[in-house]
C-alpha positions in Angstrom: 0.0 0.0 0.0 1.2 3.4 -0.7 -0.2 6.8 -0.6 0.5 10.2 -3.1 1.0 13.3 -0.3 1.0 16.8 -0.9 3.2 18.8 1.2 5.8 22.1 1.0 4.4 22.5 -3.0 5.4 19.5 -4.6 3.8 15.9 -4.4 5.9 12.5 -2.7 4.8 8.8 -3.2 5.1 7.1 0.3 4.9 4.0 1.8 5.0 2.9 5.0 8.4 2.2 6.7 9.6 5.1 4.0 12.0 7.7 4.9 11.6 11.2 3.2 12.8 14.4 2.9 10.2 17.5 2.7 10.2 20.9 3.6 10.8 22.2 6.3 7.8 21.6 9.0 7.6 22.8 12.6 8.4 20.4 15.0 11.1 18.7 16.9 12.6 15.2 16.5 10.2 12.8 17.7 7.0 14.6 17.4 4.1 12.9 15.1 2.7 14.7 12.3 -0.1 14.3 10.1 -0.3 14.8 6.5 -4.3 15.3 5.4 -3.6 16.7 2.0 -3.9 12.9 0.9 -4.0 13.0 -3.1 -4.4 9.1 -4.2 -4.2 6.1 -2.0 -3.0 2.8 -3.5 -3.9 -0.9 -1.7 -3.6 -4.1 -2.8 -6.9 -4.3 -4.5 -8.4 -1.0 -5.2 -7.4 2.9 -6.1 -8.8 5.8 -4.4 -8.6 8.7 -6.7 -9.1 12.3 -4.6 -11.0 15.3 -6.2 -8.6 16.7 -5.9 -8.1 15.4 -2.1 -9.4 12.2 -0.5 -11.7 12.3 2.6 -10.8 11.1 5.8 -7.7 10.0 5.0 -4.6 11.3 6.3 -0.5 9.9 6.8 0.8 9.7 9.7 4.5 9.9 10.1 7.1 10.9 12.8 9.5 13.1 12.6 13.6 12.2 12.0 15.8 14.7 11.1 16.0 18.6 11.1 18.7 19.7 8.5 19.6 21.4 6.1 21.2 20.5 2.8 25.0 21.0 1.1 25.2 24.5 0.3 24.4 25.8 -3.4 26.7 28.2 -5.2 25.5 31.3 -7.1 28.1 32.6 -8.6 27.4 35.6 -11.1 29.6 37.1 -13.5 29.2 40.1 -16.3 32.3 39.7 -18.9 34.2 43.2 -19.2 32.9 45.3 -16.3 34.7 43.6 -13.1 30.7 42.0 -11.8 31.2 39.1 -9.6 29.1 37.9 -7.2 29.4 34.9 -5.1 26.3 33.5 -2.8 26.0 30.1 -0.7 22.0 28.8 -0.2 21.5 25.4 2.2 17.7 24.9 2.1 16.0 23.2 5.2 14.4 20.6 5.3 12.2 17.7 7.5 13.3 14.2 7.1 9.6 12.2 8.2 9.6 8.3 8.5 6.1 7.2 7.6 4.5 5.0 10.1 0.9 4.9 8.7 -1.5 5.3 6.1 -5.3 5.9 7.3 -8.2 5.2 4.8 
């Protein structure tokens, strides 16, 4: 069984037992949270196909890891005028291990 979840803007196919990596959510390591935007749910003998979401059903999953990820360059240059710039970005994120999908 697995379940399609929106969360942070983009969409992640989970199962449970999964580790992933989303936005950053508030929250400490070790606290539960619950994921209701539930797009499509998945079983062994039917599909459940939201409108665009799915009542009643949400993912449970607890929390792992609070990061953030290797840091992106930006480096900017104009030829012939002396423009450089240089920037670093690390992006947060929330590393949840899925413990349970609810129909």
């Amino acid at each position: 069984m697995y379940a399609i979840v929106r969360t942070g803007g983009k969409q992640y196919q989970v199962a449970c037992g999964d580790q992933v990596r989303v936005e950053k959510l508030e929250g400490s390591v070790g606290d539960t949270v619950d994921l209701n935007d539930v797009l499509m749910v998945v079983s062994d003998e039917e599909v459940k196909i939201g409108q665009p979401l799915l009542e009643n059903c949400k993912v449970t999953a607890k929390i792992a890891e609070q990061g953030r990820a290797k840091k992106v360059i930006v480096f900017k240059k104009k030829r012939r005028k002396g423009y450089r710039l240089k920037k670093g970005h690390r992006q947060s994120y929330t590393a949840l291990k899925i413990e349970e999908i609810s129909v």
